[in-house]
N, CA, C and O atoms as a Maestro MAE file, in Angstrom:
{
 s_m_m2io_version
 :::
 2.0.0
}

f_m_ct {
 s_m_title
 :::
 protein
 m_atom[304] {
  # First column is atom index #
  i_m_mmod_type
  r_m_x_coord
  r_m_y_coord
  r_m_z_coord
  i_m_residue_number
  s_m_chain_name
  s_m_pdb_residue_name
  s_m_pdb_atom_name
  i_m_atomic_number
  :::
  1 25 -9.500 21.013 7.172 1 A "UNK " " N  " 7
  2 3 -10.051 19.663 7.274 1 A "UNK " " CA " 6
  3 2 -9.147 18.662 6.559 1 A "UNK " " C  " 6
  4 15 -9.130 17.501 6.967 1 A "UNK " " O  " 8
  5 25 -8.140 19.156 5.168 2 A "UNK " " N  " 7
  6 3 -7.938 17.924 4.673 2 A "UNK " " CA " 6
  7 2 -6.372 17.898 5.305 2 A "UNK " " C  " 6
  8 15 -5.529 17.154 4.803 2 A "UNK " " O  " 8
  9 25 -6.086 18.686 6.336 3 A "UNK " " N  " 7
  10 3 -4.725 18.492 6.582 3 A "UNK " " CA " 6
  11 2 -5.088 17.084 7.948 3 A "UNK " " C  " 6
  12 15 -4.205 16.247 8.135 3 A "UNK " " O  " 8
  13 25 -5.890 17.036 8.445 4 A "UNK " " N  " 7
  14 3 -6.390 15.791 9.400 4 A "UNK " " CA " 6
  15 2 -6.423 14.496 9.222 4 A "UNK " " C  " 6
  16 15 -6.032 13.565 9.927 4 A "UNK " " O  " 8
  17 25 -7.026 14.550 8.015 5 A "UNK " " N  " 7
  18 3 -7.237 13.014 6.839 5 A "UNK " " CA " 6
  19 2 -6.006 11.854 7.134 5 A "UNK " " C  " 6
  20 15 -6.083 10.695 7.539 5 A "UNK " " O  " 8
  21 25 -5.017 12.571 6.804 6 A "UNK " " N  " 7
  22 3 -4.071 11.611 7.540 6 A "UNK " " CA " 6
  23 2 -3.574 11.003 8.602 6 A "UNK " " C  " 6
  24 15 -2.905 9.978 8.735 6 A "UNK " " O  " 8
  25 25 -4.005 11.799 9.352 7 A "UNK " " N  " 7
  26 3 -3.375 11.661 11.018 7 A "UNK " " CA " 6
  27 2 -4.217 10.569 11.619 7 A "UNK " " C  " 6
  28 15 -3.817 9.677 12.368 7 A "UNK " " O  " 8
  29 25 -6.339 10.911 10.862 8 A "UNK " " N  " 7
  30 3 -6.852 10.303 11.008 8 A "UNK " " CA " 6
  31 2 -7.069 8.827 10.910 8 A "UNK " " C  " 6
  32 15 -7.919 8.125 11.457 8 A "UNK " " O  " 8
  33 25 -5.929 8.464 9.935 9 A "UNK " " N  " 7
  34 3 -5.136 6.954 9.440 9 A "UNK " " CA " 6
  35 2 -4.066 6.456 10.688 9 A "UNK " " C  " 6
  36 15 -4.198 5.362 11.237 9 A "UNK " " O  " 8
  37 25 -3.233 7.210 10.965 10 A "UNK " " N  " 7
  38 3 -2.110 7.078 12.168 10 A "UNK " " CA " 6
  39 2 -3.393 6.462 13.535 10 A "UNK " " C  " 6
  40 15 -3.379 5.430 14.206 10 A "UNK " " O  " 8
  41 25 -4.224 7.438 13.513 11 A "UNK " " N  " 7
  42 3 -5.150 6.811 14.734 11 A "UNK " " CA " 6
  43 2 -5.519 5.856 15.176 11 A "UNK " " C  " 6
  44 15 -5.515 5.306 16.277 11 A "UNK " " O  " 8
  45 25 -6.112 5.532 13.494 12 A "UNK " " N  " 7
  46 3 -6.577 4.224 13.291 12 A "UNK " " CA " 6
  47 2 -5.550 3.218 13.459 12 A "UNK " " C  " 6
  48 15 -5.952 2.225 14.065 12 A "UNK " " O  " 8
  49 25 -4.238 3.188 13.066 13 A "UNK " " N  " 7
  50 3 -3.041 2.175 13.732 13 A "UNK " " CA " 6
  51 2 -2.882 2.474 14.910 13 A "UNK " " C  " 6
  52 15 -2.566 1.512 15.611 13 A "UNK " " O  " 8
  53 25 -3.000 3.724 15.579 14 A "UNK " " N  " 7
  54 3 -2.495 3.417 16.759 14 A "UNK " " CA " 6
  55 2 -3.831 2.704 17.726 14 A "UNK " " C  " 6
  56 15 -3.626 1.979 18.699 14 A "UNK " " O  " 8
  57 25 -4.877 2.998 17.336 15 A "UNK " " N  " 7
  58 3 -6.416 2.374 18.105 15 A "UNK " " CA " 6
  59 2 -6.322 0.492 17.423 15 A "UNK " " C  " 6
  60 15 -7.004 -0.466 17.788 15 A "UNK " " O  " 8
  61 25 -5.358 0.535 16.496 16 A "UNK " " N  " 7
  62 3 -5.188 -0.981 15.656 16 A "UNK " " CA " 6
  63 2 -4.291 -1.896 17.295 16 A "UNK " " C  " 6
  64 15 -4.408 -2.838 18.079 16 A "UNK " " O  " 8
  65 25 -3.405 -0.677 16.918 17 A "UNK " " N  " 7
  66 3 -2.415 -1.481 17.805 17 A "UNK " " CA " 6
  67 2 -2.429 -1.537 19.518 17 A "UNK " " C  " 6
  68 15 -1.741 -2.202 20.294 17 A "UNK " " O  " 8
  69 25 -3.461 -0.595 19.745 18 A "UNK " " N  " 7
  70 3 -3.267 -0.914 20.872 18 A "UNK " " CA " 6
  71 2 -4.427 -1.890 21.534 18 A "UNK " " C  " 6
  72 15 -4.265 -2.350 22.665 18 A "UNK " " O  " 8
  73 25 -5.597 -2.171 20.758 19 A "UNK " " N  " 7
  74 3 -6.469 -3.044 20.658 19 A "UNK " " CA " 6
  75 2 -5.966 -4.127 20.588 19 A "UNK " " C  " 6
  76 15 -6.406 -4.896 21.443 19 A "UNK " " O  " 8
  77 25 -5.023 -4.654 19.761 20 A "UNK " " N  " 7
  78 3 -4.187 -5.666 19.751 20 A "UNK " " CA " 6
  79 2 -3.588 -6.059 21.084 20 A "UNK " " C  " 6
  80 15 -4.043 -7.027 21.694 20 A "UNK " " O  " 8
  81 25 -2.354 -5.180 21.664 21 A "UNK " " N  " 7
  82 3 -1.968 -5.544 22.983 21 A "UNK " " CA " 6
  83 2 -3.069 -5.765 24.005 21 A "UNK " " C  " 6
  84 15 -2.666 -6.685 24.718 21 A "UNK " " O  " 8
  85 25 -4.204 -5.386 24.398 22 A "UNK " " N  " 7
  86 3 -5.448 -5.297 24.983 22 A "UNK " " CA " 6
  87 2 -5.938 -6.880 24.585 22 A "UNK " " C  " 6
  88 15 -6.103 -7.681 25.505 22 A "UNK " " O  " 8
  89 25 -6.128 -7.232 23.387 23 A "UNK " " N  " 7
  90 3 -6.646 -8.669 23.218 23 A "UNK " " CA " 6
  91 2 -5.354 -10.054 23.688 23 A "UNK " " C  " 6
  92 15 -5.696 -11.164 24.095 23 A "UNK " " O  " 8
  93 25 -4.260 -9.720 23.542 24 A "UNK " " N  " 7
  94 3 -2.739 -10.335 23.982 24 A "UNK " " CA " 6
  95 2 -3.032 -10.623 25.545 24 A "UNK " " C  " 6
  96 15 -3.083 -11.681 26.172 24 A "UNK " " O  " 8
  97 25 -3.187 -9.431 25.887 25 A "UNK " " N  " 7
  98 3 -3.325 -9.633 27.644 25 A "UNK " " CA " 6
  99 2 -4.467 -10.503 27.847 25 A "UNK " " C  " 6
  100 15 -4.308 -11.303 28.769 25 A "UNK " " O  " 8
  101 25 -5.652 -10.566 27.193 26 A "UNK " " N  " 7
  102 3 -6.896 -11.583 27.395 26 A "UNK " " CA " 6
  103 2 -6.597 -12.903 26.611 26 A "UNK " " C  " 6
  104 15 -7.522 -13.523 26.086 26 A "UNK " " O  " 8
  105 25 -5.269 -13.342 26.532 27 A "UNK " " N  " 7
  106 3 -4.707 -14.389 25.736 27 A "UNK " " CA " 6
  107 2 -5.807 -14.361 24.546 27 A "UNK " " C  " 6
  108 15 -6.278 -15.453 24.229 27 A "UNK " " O  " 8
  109 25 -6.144 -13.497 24.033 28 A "UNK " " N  " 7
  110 3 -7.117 -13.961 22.861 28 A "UNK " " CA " 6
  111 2 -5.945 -13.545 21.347 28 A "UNK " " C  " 6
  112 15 -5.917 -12.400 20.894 28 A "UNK " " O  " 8
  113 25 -5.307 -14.383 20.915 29 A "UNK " " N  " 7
  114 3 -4.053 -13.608 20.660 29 A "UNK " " CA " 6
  115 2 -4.248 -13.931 18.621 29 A "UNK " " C  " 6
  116 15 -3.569 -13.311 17.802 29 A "UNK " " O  " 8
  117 25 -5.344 -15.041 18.219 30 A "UNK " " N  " 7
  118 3 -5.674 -14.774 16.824 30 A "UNK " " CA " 6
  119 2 -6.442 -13.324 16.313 30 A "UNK " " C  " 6
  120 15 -6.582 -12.782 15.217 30 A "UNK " " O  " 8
  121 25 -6.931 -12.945 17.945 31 A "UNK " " N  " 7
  122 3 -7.934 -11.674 17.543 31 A "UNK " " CA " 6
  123 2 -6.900 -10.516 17.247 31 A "UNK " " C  " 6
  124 15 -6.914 -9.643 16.379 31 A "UNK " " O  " 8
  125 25 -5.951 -10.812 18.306 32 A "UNK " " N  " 7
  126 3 -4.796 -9.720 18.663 32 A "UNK " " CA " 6
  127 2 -4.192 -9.634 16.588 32 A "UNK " " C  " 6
  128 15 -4.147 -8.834 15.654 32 A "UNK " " O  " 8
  129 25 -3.928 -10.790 16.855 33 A "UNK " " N  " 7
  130 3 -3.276 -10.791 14.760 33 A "UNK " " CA " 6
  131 2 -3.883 -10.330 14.111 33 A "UNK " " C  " 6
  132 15 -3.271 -9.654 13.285 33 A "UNK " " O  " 8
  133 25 -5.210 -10.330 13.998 34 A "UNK " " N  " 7
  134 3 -5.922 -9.541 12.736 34 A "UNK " " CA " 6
  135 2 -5.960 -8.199 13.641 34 A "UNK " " C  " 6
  136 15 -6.454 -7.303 12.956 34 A "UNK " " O  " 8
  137 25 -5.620 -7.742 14.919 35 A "UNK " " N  " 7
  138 3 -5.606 -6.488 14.725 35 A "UNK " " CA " 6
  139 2 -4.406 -5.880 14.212 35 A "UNK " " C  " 6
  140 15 -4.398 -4.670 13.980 35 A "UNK " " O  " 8
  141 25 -3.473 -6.539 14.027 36 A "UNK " " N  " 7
  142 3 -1.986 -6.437 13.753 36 A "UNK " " CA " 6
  143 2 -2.005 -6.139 12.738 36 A "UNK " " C  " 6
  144 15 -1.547 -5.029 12.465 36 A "UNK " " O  " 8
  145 25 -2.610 -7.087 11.555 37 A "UNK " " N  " 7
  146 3 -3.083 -6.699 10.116 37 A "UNK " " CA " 6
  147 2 -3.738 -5.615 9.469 37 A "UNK " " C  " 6
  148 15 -3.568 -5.090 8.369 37 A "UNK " " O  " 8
  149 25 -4.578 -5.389 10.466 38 A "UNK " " N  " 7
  150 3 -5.936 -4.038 10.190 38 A "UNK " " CA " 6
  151 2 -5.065 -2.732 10.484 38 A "UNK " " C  " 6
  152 15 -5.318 -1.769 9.761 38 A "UNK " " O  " 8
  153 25 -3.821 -2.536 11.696 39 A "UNK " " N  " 7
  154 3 -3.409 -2.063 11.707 39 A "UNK " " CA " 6
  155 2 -1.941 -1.430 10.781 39 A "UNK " " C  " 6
  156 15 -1.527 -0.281 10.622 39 A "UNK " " O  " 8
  157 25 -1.430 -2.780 10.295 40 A "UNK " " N  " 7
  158 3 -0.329 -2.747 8.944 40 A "UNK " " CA " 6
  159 2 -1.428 -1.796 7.611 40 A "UNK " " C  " 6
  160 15 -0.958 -1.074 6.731 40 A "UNK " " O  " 8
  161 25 -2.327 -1.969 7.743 41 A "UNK " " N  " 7
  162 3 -3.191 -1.463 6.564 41 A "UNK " " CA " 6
  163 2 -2.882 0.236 6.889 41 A "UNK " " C  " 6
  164 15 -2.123 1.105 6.459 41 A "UNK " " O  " 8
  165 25 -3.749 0.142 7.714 42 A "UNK " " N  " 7
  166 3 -3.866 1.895 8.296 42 A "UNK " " CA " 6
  167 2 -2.527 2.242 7.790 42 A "UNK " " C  " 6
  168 15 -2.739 3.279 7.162 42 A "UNK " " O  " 8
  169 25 -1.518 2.028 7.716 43 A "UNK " " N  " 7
  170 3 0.248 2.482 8.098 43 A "UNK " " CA " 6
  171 2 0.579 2.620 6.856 43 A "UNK " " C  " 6
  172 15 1.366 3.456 6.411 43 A "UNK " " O  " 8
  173 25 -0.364 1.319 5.900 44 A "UNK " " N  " 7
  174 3 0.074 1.472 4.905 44 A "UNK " " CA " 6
  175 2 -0.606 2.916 3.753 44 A "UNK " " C  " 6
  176 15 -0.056 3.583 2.876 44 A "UNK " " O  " 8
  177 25 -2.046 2.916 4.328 45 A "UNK " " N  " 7
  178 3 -2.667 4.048 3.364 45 A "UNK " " CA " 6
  179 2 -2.341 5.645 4.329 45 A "UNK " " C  " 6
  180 15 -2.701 6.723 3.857 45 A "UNK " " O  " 8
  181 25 -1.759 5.567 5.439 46 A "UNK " " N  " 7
  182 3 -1.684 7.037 5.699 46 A "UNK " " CA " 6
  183 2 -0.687 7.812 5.315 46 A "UNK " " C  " 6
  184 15 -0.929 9.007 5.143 46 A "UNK " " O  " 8
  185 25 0.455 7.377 5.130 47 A "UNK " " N  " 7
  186 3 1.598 8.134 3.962 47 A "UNK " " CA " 6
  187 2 0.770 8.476 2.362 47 A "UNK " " C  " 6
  188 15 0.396 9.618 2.095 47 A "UNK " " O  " 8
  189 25 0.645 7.734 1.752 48 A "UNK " " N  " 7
  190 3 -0.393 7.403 0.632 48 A "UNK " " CA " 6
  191 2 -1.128 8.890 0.650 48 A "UNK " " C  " 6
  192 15 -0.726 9.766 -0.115 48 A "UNK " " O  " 8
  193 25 -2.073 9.093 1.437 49 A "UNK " " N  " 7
  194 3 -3.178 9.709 1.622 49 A "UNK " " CA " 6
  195 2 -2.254 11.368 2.187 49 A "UNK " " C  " 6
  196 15 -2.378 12.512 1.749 49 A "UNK " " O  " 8
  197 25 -1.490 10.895 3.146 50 A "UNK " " N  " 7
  198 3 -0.531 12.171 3.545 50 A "UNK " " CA " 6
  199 2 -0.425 12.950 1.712 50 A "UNK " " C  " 6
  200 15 -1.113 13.847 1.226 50 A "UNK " " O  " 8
  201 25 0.782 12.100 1.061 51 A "UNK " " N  " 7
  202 3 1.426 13.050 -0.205 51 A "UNK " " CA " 6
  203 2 -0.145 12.964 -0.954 51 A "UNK " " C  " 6
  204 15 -0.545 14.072 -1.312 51 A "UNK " " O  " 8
  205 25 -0.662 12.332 -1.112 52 A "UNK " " N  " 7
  206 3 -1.796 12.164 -1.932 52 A "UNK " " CA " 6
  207 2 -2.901 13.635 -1.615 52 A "UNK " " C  " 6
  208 15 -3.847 13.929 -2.346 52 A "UNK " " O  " 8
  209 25 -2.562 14.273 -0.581 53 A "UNK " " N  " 7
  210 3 -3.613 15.387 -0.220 53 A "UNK " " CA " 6
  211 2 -2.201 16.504 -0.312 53 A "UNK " " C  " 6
  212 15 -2.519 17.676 -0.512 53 A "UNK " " O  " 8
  213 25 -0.969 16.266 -0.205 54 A "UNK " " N  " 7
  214 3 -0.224 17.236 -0.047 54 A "UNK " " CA " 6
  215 2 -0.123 17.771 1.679 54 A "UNK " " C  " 6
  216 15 0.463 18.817 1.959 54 A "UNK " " O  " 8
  217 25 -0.522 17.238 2.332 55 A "UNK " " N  " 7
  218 3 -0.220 17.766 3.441 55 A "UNK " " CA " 6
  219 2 0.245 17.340 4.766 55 A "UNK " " C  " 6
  220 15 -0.314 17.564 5.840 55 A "UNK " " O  " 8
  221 25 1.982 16.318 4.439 56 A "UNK " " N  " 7
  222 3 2.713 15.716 5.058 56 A "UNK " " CA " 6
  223 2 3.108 16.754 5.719 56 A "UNK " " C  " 6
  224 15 2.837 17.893 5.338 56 A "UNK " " O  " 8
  225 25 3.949 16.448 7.025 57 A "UNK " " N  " 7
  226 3 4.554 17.480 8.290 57 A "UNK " " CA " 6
  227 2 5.158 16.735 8.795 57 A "UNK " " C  " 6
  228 15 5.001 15.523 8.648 57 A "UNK " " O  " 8
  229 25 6.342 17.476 9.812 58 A "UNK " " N  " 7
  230 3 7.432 16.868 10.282 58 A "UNK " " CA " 6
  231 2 6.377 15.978 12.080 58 A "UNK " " C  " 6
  232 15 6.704 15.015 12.774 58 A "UNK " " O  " 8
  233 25 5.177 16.903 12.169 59 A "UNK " " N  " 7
  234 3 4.646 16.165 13.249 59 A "UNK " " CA " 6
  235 2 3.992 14.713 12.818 59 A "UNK " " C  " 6
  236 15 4.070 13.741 13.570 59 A "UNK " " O  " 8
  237 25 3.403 14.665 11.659 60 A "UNK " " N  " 7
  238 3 2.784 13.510 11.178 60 A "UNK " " CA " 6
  239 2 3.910 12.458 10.789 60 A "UNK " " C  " 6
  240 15 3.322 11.415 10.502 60 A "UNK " " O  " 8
  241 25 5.217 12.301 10.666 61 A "UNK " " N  " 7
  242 3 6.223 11.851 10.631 61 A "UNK " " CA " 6
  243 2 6.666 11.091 11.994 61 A "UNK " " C  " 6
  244 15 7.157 9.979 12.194 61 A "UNK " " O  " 8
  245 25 6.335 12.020 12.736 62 A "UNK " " N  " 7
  246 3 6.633 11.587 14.081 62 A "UNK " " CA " 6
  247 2 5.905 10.773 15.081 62 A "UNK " " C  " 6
  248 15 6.168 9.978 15.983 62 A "UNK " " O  " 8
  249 25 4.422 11.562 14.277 63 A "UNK " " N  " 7
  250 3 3.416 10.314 14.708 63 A "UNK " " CA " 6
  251 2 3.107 9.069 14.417 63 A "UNK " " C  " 6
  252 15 2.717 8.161 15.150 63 A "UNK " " O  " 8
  253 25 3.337 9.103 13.161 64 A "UNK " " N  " 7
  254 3 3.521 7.829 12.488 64 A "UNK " " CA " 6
  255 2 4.296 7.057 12.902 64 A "UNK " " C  " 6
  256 15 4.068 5.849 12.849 64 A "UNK " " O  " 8
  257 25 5.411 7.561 13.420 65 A "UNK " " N  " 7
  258 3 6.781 6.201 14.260 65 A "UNK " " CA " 6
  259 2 6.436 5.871 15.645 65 A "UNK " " C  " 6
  260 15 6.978 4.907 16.185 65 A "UNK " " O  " 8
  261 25 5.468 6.687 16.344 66 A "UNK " " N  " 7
  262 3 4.908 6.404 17.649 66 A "UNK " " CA " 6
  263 2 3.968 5.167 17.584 66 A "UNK " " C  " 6
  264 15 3.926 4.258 18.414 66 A "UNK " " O  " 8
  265 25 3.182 5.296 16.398 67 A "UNK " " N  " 7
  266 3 2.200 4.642 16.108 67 A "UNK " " CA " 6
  267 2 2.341 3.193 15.843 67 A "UNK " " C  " 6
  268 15 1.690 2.250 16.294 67 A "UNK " " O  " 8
  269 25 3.839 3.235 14.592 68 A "UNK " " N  " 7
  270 3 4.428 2.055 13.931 68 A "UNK " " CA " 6
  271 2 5.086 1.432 16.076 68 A "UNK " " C  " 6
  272 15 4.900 0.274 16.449 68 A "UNK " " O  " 8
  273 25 5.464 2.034 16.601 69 A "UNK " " N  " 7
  274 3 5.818 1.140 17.702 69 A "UNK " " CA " 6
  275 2 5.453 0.517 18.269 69 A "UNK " " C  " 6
  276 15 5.906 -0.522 18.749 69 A "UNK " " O  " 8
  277 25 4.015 1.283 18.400 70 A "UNK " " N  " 7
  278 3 3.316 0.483 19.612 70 A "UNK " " CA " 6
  279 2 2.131 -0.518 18.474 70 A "UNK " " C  " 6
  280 15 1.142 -0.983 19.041 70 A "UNK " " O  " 8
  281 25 2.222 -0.675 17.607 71 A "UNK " " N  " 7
  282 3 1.316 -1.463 16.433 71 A "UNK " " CA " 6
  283 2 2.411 -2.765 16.348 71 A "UNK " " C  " 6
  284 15 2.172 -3.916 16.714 71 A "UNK " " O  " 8
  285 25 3.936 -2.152 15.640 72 A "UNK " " N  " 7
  286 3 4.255 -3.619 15.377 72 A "UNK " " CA " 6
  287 2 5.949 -3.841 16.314 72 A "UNK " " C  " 6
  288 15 6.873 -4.567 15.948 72 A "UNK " " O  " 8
  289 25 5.905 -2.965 17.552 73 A "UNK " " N  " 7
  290 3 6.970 -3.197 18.349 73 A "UNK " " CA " 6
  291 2 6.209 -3.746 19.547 73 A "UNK " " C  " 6
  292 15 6.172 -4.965 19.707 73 A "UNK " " O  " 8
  293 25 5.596 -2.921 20.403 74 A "UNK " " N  " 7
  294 3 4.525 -3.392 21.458 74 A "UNK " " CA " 6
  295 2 4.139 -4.559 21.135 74 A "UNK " " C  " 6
  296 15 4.625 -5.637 21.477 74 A "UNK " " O  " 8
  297 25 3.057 -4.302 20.319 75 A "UNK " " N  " 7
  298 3 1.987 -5.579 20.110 75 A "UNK " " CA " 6
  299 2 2.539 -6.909 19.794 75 A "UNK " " C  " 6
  300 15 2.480 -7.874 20.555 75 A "UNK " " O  " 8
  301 25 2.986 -6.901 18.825 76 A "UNK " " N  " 7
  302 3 3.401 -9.026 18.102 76 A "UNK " " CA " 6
  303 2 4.051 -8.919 19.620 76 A "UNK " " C  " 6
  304 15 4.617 -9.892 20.119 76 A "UNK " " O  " 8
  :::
 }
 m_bond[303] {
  # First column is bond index #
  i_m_from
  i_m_to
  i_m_order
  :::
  1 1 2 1
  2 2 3 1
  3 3 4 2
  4 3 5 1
  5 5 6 1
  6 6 7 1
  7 7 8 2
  8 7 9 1
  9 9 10 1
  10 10 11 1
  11 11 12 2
  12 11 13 1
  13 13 14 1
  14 14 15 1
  15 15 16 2
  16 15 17 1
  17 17 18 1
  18 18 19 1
  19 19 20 2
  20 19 21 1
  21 21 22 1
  22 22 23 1
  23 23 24 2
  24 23 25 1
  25 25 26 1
  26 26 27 1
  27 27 28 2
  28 27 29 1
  29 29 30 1
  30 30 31 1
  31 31 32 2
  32 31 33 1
  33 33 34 1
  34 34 35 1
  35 35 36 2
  36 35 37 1
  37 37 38 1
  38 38 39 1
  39 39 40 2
  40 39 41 1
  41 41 42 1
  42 42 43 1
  43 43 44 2
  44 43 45 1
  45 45 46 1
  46 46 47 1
  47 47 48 2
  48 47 49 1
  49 49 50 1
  50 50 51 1
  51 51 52 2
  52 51 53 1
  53 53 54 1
  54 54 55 1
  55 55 56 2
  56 55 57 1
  57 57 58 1
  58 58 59 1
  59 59 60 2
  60 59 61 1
  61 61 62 1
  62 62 63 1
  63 63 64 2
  64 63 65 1
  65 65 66 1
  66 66 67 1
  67 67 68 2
  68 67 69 1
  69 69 70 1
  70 70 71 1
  71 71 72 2
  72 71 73 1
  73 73 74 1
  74 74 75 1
  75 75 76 2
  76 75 77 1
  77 77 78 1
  78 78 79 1
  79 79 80 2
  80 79 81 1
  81 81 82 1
  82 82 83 1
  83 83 84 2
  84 83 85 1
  85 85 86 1
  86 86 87 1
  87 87 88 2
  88 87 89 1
  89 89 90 1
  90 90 91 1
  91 91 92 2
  92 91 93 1
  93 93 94 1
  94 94 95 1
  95 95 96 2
  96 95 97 1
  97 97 98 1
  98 98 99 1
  99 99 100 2
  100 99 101 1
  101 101 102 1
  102 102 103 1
  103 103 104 2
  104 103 105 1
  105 105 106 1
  106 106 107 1
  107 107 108 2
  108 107 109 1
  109 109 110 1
  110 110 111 1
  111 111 112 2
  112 111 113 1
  113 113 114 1
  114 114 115 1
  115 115 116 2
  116 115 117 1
  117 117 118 1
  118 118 119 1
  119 119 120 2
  120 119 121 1
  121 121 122 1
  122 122 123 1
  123 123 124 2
  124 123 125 1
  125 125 126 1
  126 126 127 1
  127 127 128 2
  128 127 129 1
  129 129 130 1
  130 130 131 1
  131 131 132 2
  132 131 133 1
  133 133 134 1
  134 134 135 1
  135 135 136 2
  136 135 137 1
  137 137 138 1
  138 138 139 1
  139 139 140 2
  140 139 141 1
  141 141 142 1
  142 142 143 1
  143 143 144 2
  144 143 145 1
  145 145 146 1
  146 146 147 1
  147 147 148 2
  148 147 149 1
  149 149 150 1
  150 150 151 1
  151 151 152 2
  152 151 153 1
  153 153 154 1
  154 154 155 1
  155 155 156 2
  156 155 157 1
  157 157 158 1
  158 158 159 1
  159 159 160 2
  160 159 161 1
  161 161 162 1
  162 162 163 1
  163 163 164 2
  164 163 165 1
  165 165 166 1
  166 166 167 1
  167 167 168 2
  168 167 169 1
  169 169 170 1
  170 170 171 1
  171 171 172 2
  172 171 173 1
  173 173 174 1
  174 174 175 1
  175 175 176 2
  176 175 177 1
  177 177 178 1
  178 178 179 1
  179 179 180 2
  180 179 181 1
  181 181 182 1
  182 182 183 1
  183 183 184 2
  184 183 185 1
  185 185 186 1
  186 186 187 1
  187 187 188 2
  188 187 189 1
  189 189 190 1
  190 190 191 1
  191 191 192 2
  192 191 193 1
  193 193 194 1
  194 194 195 1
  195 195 196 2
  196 195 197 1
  197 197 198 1
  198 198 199 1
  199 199 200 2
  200 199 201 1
  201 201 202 1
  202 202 203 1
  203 203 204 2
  204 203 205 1
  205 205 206 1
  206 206 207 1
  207 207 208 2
  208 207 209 1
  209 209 210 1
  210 210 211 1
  211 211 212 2
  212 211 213 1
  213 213 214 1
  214 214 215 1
  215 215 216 2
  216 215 217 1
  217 217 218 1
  218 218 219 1
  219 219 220 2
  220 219 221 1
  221 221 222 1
  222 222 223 1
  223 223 224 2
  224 223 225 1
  225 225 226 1
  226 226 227 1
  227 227 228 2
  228 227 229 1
  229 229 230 1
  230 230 231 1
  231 231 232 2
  232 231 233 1
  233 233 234 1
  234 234 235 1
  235 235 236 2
  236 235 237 1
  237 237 238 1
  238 238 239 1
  239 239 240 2
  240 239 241 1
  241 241 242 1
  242 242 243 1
  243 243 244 2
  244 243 245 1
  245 245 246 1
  246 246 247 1
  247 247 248 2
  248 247 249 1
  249 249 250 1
  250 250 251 1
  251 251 252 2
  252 251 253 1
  253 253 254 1
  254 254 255 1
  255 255 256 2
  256 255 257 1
  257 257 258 1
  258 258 259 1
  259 259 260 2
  260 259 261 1
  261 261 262 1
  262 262 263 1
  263 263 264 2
  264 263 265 1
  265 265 266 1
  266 266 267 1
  267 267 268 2
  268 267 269 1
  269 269 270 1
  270 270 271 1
  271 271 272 2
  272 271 273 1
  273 273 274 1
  274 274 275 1
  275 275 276 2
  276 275 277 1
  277 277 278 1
  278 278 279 1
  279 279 280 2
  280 279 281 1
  281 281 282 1
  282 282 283 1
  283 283 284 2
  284 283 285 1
  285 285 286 1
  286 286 287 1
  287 287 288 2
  288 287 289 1
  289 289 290 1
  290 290 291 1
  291 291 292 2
  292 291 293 1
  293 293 294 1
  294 294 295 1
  295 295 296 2
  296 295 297 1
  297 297 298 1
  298 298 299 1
  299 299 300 2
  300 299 301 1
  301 301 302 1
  302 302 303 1
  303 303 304 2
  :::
 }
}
């Protein structure tokens, strides 16, 4: 269970960010920014929480850069 905890953070940016592009396309694009924000958060506590439980991986690494793309490459 606690090897999940983190990934479960990556999710949350990637459900950040792609909520974001989703509000962009409905020109609703202040909503789109605070998802941009909510999503910088997630990105920021799931490394954190990764070493913080001890149970970083070369897949959660990888997910995390999928995640960071489509949050703050896709979206803004």
């Amino acid at each position: 269970m606690k090897k999940i905890i983190p990934s479960l953070f990556t999710i949350g940016n990637l459900l950040c960010g792609f909520l974001a592009v989703v509000r962009s396309m409905n020109e609703a694009y202040v909503s789109a920014a605070w998802w941009i924000i909510i999503a910088g958060i997630f990105d920021a506590l799931d490394g954190k929480v990764a070493r913080l439980t001890g149970t970083s991986s070369e897949f959660g690494i990888e997910f995390d850069s999928i995640a960071d793309v489509v949050s703050f490459g896709m979206a803004p």
